[in-house]
N, C-alpha and C positions, 0 to 999 in steps of 0.2 A: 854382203849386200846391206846397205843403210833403209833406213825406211823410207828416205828421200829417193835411193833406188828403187823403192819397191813401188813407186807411184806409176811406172811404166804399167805394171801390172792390170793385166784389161778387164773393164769394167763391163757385168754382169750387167744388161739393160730390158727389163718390162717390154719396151718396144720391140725390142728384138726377139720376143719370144718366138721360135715355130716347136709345130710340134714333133715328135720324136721320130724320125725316120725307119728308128727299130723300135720295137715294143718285144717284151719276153712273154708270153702265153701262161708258162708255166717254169719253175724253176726245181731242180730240186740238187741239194746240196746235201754232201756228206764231210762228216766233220770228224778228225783222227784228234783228239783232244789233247794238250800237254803243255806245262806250264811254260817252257823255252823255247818250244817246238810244237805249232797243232798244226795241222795240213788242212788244205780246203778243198773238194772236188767241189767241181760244178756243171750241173747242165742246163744251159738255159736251151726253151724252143722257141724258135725266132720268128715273129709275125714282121714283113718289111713294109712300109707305107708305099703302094703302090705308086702316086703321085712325088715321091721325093727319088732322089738317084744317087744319095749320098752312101760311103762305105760304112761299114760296120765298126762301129765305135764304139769303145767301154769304158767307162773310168776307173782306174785302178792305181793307187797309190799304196808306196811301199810294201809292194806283193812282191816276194820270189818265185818266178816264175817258173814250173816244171816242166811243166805241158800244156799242149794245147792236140783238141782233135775237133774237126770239122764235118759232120755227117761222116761218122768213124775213121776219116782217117786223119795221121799223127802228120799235122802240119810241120815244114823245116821251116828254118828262120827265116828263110825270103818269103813266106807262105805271111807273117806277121811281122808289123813293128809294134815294141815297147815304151812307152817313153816313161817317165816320174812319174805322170798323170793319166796312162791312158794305154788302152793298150786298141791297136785298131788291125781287122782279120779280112784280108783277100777272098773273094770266091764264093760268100756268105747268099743265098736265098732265099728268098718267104717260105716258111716251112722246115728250113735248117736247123739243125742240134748242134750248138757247140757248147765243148767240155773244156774246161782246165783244171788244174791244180797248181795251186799255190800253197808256197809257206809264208806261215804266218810267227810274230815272238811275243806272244802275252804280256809275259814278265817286264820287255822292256817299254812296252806301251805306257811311257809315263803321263800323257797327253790324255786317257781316259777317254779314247772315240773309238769306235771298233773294237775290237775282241782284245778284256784285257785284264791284270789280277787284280784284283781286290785283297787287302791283305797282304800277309805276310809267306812268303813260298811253301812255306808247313802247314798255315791252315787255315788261308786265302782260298779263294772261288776263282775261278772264271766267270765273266760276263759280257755282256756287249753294251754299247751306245751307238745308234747309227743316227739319231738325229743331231744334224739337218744329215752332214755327205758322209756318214761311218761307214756305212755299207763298203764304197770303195775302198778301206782299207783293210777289207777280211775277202773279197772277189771280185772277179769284173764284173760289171754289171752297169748297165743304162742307169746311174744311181739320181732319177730327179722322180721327183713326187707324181710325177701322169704317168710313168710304166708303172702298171698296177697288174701283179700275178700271183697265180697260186702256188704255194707254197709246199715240196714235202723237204722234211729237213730230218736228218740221220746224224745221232750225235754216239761216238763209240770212244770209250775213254778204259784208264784203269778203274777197275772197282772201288777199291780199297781208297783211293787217293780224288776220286769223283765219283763217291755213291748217288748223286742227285744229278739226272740229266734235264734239261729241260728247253723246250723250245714253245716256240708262238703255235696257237691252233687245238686240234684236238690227238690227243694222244692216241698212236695207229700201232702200237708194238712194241715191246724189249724184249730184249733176253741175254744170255750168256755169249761170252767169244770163245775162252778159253784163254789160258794164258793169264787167270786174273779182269780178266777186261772183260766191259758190256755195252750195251749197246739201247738205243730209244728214238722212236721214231715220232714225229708228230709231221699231221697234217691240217693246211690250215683251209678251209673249203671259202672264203672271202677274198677273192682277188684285193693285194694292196701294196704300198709301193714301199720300198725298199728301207725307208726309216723306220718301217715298224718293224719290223725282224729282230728277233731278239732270240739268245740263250743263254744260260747257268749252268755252272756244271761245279760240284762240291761237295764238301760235308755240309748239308744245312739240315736243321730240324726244321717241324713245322707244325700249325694249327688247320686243321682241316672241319667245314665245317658246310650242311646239306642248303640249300635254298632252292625255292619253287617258282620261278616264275611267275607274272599275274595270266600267263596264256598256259597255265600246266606245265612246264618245262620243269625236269629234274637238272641242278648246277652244282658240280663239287666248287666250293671256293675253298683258296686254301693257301696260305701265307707263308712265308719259308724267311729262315733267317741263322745267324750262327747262335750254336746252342744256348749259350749265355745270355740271349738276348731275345727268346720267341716266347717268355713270360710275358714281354712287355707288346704285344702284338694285337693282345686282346680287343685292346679301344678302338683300333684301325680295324679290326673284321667286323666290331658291332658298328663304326662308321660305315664300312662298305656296305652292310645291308640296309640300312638307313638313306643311303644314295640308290643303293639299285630301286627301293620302294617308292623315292621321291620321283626318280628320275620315269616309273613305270606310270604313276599319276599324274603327274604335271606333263609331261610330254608325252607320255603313249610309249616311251622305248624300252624295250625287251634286251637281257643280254642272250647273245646267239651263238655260244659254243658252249660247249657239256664240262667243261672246266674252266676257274679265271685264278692262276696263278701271280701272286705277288711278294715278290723279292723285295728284302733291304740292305742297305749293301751301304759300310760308312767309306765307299772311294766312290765319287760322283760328282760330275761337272754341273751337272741340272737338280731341281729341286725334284721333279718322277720324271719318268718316261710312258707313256702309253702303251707301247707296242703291243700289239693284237694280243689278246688272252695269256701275255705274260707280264704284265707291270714289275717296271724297277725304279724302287721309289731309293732316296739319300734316305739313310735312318734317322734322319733330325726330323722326318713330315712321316715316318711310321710309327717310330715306337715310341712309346708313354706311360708313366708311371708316376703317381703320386710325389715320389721322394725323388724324380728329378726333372719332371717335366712340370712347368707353370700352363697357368689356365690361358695365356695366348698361345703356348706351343700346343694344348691340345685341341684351341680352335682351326690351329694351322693343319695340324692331322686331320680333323676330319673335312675340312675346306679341300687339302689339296688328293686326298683319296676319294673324293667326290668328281675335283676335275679332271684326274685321270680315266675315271671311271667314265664321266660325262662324254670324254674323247668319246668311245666306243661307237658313237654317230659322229658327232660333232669333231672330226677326226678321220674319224677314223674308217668306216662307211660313207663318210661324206669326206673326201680328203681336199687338199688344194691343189689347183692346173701347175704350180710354182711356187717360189717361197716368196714371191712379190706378195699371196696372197696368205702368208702365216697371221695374219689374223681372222684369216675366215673360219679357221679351227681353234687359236688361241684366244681372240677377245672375245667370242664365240662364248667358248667353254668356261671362260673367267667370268663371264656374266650367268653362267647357268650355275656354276659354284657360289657367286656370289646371291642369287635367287634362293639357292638348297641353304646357305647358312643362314641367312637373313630365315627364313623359315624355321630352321631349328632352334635358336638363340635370337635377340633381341634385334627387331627389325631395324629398329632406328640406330643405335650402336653399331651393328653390321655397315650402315649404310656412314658413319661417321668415319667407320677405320678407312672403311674404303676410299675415302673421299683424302682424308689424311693421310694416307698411302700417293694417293694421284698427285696431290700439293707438293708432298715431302718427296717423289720420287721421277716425274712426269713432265711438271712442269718446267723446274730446272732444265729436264732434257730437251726440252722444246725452247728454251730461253738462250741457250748457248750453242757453240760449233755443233754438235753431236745433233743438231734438230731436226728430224725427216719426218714423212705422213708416216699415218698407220699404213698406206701401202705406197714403201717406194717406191723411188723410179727406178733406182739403180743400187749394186754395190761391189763391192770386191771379197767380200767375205761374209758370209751370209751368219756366221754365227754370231756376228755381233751386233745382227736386227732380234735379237731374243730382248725386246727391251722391255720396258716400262709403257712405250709409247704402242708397239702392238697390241703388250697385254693390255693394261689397266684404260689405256686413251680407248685401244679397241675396244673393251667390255662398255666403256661409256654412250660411243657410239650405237651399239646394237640397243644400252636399254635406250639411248632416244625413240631411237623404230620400236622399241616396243612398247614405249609410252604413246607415240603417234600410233599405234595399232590396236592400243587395249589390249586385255589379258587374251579377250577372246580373238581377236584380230591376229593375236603374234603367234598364237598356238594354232589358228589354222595355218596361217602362213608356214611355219614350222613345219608342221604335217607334210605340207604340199612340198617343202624343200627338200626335206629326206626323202618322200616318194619320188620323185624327178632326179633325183641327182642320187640317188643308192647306189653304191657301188663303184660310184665316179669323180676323177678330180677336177672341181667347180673353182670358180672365180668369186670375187666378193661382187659384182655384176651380177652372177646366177643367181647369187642368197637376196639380192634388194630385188631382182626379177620376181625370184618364186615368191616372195613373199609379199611384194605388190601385187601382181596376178590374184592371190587365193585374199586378198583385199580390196580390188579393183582399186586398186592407189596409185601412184605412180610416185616411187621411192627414191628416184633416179637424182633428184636434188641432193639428196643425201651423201650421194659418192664422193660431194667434192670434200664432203669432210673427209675422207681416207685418204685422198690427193696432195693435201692441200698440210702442211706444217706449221705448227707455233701455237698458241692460247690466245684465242678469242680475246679481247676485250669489249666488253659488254656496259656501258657506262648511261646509266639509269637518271635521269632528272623528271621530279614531278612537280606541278604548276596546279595551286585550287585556285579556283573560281566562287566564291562565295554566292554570288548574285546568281550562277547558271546554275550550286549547286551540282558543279564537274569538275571533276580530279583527272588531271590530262599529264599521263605518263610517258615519256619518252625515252626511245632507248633504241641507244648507238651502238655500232657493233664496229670494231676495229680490230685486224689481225697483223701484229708487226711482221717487218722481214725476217724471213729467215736465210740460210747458206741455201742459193740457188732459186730461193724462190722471192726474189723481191714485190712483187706485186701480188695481193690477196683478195679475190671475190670474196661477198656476203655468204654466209652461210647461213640453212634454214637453222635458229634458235630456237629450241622448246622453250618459254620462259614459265613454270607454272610460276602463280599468284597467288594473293591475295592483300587484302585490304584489312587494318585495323582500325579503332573507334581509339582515340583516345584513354579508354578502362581497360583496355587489353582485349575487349570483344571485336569477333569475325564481321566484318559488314558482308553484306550482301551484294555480287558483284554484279550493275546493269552494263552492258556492252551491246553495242545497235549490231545486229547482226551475229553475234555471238550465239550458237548451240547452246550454249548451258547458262545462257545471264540471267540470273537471278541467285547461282549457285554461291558460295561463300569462296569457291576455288574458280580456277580456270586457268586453260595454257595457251598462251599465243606465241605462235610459230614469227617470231622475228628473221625475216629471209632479206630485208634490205640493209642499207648502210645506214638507214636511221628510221625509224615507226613510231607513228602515235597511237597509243589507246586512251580512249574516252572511255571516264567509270560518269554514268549518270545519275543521280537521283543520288547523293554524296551529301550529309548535312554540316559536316565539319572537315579540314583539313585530316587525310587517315595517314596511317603508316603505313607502306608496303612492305609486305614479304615477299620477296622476289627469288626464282630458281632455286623455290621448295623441292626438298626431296633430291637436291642435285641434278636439275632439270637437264641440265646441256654443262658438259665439260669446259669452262667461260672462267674468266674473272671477271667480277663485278666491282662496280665501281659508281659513286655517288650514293646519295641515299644514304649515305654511314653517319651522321649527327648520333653525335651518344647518347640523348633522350631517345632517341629512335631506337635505336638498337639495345639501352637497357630495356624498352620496353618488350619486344621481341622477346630477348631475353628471360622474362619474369615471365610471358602468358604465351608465344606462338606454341599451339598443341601440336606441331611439325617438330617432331624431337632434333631431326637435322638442324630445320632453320632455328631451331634453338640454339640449337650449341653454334652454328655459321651465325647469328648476329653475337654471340659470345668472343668468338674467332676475331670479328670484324671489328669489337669491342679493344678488345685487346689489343690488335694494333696500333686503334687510335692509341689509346693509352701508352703501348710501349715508345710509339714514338714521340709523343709528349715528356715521355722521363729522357728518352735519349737526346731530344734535343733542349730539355731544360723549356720546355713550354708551360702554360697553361694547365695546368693537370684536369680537367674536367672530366674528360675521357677516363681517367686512373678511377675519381672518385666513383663515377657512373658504372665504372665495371665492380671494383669491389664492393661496392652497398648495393649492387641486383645480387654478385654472388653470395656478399655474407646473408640476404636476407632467405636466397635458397637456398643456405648451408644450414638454417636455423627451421627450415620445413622438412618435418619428418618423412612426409608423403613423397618429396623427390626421389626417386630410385638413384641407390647407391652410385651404380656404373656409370649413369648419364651424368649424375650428381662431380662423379670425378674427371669426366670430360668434360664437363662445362667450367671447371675450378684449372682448366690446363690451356694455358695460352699456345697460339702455334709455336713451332719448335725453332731453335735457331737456324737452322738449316732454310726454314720458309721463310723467317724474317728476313733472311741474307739476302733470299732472289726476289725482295722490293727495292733493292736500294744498287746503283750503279755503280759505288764504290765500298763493297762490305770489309768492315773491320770486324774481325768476330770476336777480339778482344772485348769492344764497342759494345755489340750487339746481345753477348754474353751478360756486361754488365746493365744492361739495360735489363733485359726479363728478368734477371734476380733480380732486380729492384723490386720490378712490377710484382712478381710473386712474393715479394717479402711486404709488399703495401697490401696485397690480399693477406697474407696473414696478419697482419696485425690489425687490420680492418675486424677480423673474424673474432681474433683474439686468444692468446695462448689458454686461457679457459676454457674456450669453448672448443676448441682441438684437441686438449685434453681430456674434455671429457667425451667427445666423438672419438678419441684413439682408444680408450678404455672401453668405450660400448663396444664397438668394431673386435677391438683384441679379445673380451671375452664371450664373444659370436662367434667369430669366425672358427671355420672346423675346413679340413684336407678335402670336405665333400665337393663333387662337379656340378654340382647343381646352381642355376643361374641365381640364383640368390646369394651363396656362400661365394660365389665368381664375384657377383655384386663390390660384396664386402671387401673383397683382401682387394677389389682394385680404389675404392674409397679410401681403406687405411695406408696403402701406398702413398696415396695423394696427401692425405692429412699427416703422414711421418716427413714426410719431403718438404712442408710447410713447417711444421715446428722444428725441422733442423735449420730453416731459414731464422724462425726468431731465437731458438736457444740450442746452440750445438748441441752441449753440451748433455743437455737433458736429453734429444735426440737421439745420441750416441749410446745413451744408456736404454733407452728402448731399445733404439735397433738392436744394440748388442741380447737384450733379453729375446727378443724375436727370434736374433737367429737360431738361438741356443734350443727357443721349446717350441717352433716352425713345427706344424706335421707336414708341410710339403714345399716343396721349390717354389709357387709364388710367393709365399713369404720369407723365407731364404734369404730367396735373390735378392728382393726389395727394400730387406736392413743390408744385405753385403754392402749393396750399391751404397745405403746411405752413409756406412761407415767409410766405405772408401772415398767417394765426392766429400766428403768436410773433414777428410786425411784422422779419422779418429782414432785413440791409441789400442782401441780394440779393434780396430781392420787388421793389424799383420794374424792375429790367433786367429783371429775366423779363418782369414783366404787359407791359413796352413792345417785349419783343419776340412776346410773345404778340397782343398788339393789332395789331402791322404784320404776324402772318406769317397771321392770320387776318380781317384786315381787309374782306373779299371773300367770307365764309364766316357767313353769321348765325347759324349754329346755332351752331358754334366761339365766334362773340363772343357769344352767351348768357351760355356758362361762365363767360367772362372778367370780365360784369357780377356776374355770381352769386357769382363765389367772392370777391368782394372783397364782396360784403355777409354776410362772415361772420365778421370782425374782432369780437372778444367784448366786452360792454361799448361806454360811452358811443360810445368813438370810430366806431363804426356806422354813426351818424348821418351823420356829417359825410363818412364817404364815399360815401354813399347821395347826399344832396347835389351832391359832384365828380361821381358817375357820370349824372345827370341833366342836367348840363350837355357831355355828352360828343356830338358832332355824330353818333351812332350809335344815341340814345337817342331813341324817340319814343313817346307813348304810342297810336299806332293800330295797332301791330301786339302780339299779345295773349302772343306769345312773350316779345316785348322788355319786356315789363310782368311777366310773372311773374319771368323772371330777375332782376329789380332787385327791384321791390317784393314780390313772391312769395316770393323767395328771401330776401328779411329778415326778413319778417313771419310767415314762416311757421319758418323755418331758424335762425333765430337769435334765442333768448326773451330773451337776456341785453343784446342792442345793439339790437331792437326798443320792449320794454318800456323804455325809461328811466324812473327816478325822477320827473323831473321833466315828463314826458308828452307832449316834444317829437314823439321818432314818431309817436304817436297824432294827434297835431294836422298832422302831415305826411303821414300814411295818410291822413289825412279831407279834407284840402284837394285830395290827386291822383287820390281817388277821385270826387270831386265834377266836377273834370275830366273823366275817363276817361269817367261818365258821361254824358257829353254826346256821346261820343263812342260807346263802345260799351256800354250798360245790361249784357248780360251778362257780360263782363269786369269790370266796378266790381263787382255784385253778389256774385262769386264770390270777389273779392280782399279784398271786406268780410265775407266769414265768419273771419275772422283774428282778429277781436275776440270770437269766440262768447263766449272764456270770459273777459271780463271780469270777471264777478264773481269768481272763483273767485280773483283778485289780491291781495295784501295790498290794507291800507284808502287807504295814499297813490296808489298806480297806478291801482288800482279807482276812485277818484275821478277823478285825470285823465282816465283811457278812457272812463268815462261821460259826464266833461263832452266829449270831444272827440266822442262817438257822437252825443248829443244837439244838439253844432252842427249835427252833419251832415245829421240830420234834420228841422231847421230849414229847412234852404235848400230855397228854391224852386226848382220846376223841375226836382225827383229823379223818374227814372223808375219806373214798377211794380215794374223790377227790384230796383232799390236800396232802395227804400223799405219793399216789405216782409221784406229784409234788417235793417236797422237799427231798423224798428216791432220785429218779434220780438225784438230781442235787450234792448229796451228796455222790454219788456211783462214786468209782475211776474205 
């Protein structure tokens, strides 16, 4: 079957939703464990929706089917049919018990959904994934997110070869078989739907450790991992407690089972998994240790064992009616992870990554074929809505409402949504209900933002008045087409504000009718196609700072004159809109060197930043995002024909005119302060530091390789930890220096036994600029460390190019392209959600000049040629090829 065949294939629709005819009450499953062979009993008891008259249907995919029995008795074949997908049973009533057994094949599970090995067949684990539809490929079962039951689960294996059993809930029993083998029971007392199910079974060690609840509650927590690797566990369980204490004061939420087991496992499709009181995280977001994790992979650990944890309501207690609505749990949960880190580490940086993550990863997908709402209409394969546009669009959505609510506003609301919906699966309708209700608001305008697809444009002009003494701001709001939705209503805009004086001071903002005029901030909700605000009592033309703080997920536009925005720059105290009129700086400027303009823009950025390079008071971190123009990646999606040859040599320019503006002295003597400061410690200061000296070693290999090369290489050499490491490898290998081959080879032998460490080692050599990309993309494929069935070792190489580097990616002549499409054609054979996710790299084809833009199309269109592509992949590559 081609993927042009697979378009028959029927489309999942919102509208079509009903509800489940059957529902399971209670389930309980016993499980015969083994790595070629595990068996699965089942009993589900069957509630039938009195008002529906439809048969009894399951989903079950690739199950051996043994048995089936029917309120005890042993159904014949005419009694059931089977299909690929489903298995459906004659004779079935409200109150019924039906059992089967199924076989299941771990080992061959190379796809990583359902019950499958981790490792190597000696001293691999078993585990599960069932989110989004895993469930169906370990039993039957009604597998969509509104059948929500309780759980007992029986897991009986060899001893010796599966000493650690473990399921979701609260542990109800083990003991001996005989024969070598045993047995462990857990029961999970929270009705929930079928994604969360989860269990382990292996040699794992572990760290176990007491916690009390804020309501008295005693909680074992306790972390499991292979032995080699539960030293490194530690930072992840002082994270976990650091979450349950946030998560206990800022929301009121308690954890509610007597144990919260968390597994790391290096074979994984997702970055964790939630499932009820068993968490399975990838060990790139667990475990951490000085000598190989850098200070962004340990903000990443404690970020994302925070929003696993967060599920636990937001999730999990509070589930979704559908997967239309996986943002009601996902951008949900990313904005309460993103609340808990901003809290623990530096609020305004927090809020920069974030924002540089949504630009660099969001917008794109909203700009090209791949564009949908945070809740679609429709799809064919639901795993490949795990996007960017749920998560990160979602999390922006919710802080709007909770910006429109106040702190105090969004925490009652909150209250009221977990109390009303506990225990049940809600709509993103319930969450703007409850949470208008317990506000007397009416949030309902809000929805179209989930509806409705693409990035706002937001286009700001302001008009003084000298004589009236009135500064009259206007601002337009435009959303282009997107696939399916060519016509776009207004949406409510938060714009927070404010006004500057010419010296860099706050004026005081008058607004007729405004709640807070007189304040130096204020937000006006832009809901038409075009609004004026009147500032009153205004003595001079001011600057505005517009969509402070990242008010509403927009692009703006107007308002960017480089005296403005250096001025921003130098005084706004909004650390965001500092570093965003920096951002907005930088554009201008890049596109002044790229098109050989004017340079005004170039001078206006580099003499704000050299003057802030030269004040000691700037905090380091902010100090080195403000000195980092947008990435190539984001400059690409301004322009409707990207050369990233072009566009490559454009921001080296730009960065080599900030350094030299600065000055090789005065970088020199900031790499010398920095170098003998900086220490392996985790503390926001010393984080500070090594991300400053990054920036200031990446500037003086722009003015003197040479001398560069000879830092980095001392760096790598007397490094106490992996941020600085990594930071001279990179810089030895981007300016091809004669001391990169000794490092990378002894970086490969001293991490050789470390897969997360040799990640980096694949990645950072796919970031050589230009042609030569390719051909080490190539070397590193042939490297006995490289495979593509584990999902890590795939992004690192192929991930890390195609996504990381637009200039050695994209070639002229559309080699990558034809090599992206031949190892994804692979991989899907192997894992469908892995190829699918690594084939959104190509979204913005079009947006290419006309020579690339051609070879990406021709190489997209081989792909979906060939026979044999799965749902996932295929309608990947249909959408992106559908005009």
């Amino acid at each position: 079957m081609t993927a042009r065949d697979q378009l028959s294939t029927p489309l999942i629709r919102l509208s079509e939703y009903r509800a489940p005819a059957w529902r399971v009450e209670r389930i309980e499953l016993e499980f015969d464990l083994g790595i070629d062979a595990t068996e699965v009993f089942s009993r589900l008891h069957l509630r039938r929706d009195p008002m529906q008259d439809a048969p009894l249907r399951l989903d079950g995919e690739r199950l051996e089917l043994l048995s089936v029995t029917l309120d005890g008795e042993a159904l014949d074949a005419a009694r059931y049919r089977q299909s690929n997908e489903s298995l459906e049973v004659d004779g079935a009533r409200d109150g019924s018990v039906l059992e089967t057994r199924v076989r299941l094949a771990p080992a061959a599970n190379t796809a990583l959904e359902g019950l499958y090995l981790s490792g190597s067949r000696d001293a691999g684990f078993l585990l599960t994934q069932c989110e989004a539809e895993g469930f169906r490929h370990i039993t039957f079962f009604p597998d969509r997110p509104d059948v929500l039951a309780s759980y007992t689960v029986t897991l009986r294996a060899d001893k010796a070869r599966f000493p650690v059993l473990l399921a979701g809930g609260n542990p109800d029993g083990a003991g001996e078989l005989g024969d070598g083998r045993h047995w462990a029971r857990f029961v999970d007392p929270h009705p929930k739907p079928s994604y969360l199910f989860a269990l382990v079974a292996g040699r794992l060690e572990k760290i176990e450790r007491g916690y009390v609840t804020a309501d008295g509650r005693s909680v074992r927590l306790v972390m499991w991992s292979e032995a080699n690797v539960i030293d490194r566990c530690h930072y992840a369980m002082d994270a976990l407690e650091r979450s349950m204490r946030w998560d206990e004061k800022t929301y009121g939420r308690q954890y509610d089972l007597d144990v919260f087991h968390v597994v790391a496992t290096h074979d994984f499709n997702m970055g964790a998994m939630e499932n009820k009181g068993l968490n399975i995280f990838n060990a790139k977001y667990l475990l951490a240790d000085p000598d190989s994790t850098t200070d962004d992979e340990y903000r990443a650990v404690e970020a994302v064992v925070a929003h696993e944890y967060f599920h636990n309501w937001s999730g999990n207690r509070v589930t979704c009616r559908d997967w239309f609505q996986l943002s009601l749990k996902e951008g949900l949960t990313v904005f309460r992870e993103q609340q808990f880190s901003a809290d623990m580490n530096s609020r305004a940086l927090k809020r920069i990554e974030d924002v540089a993550l949504l630009r660099r990863a969001q917008f794109p997908e909203d700009a090209g074929p791949l564009a949908h709402p945070v809740r679609p209409a429709q799809y064919s394969e639901i795993n490949n809505f795990y996007t960017a546009t749920v998560y990160e669009k979602g999390a922006e959505l919710v802080r709007m409402i909770a910006g429109r609510l106040g702190q105090e506003g969004f925490r009652r609301g909150m209250d009221w949504y977990f109390a009303r919906h506990d225990g049940q699966a809600a709509t993103i309708e319930d969450f703007l209900t409850a949470l208008g209700e317990a506000n007397d608001t009416d949030l309902s305008p809000y929805l179209a933002w989930y509806v409705q697809a693409g990035t706002p444009r937001l286009r700001a002009n302001g008009r003084y008045d000298a004589a009236r003494r009135e500064y009259v701001l206007t601002l337009a709001q435009h959303t282009p087409p997107t696939p399916g939705q060519a016509e776009k209503q207004p949406l409510p805009i938060p714009v927070k504000l404010a006004l500057f004086a010419r010296d860099g001071r706050m004026l005081p903002l008058h607004v007729d009718g405004h709640p807070h005029s007189g304040d130096d901030e204020l937000v006006v909700v832009v809901d038409q196609a075009e609004q004026r605000i009147v500032f009153r009592e205004v003595d001079a033309e001011p600057v505005p700072s517009l969509l402070r703080g990242f008010s509403a997920p927009v692009m703006l536009e107007g308002l960017d004159t480089a005296a403005d925005l250096a001025l921003l720059l130098r005084h706004d105290p909004d650390g965001f809109n500092r570093w965003q009129a920096g951002q907005q700086l930088a554009v201008c400027a890049y596109e002044a060197l790229r098109d050989q303009r004017q340079a005004e823009a170039v001078d206006a950025w580099c003499d704000a930043l050299a003057g802030l390079f030269g004040e000691e008071a700037v905090d380091a971190a902010l100090l080195a995002e403000l000195m980092t123009p947008p990435g190539e990646v984001e400059l690409a999606e301004r322009e409707q024909a990207a050369d990233p040859d072009r566009i490559h040599a454009a921001r080296q320019a730009l960065q080599r005119r900030l350094a030299e503006r600065i000055g090789i002295d005065a970088l020199m003597a900031r790499y010398d302060i920095l170098a003998g400061t900086t220490s392996g410690e985790l503390d926001a200061e010393s984080q500070a530091r090594r991300r400053l000296k990054r920036r200031v070693l990446d500037l003086l290999a722009l003015l003197d390789a040479s001398r560069a090369q000879v830092l980095a290489a001392r760096q790598y050499e007397t490094s106490p930890g992996m941020t600085d490491r990594l930071a001279a490898l990179s810089v030895l290998v981007r300016t091809d220096a004669p001391q990169a081959a000794p490092a990378l080879a002894h970086f490969r032998t001293r991490y050789a036994d470390n897969p997360l460490a040799l990640d980096k080692w694949f990645s950072v050599q796919t970031q050589r600029a230009g042609e030569p990309a390719l051909t080490t993309v190539q070397a590193l494929e042939r490297d006995p460390a490289f495979t593509l069935r584990n999902p890590n070792r795939v992004n690192a190489l192929f991930g890390a190019w195609a996504r990381n580097n637009p200039s050695g990616f994209h070639r002229a002549d559309g080699a990558g392209y034809r090599l992206l499409a031949e190892r994804l054609a692979e991989l899907d054979a192997l894992n469908p959600q892995i190829a699918a996710r690594l084939a959104t790299v190509l979204n913005g084809w079009r947006r290419l000049e006309p020579g690339r833009r051609a070879r990406a199309k021709e190489a997209v269109e081989a792909l979906a040629a060939r026979d044999g592509l799965s749902r996932n992949l295929s309608e990947i590559v249909q959408s992106m090829l559908h005009d």
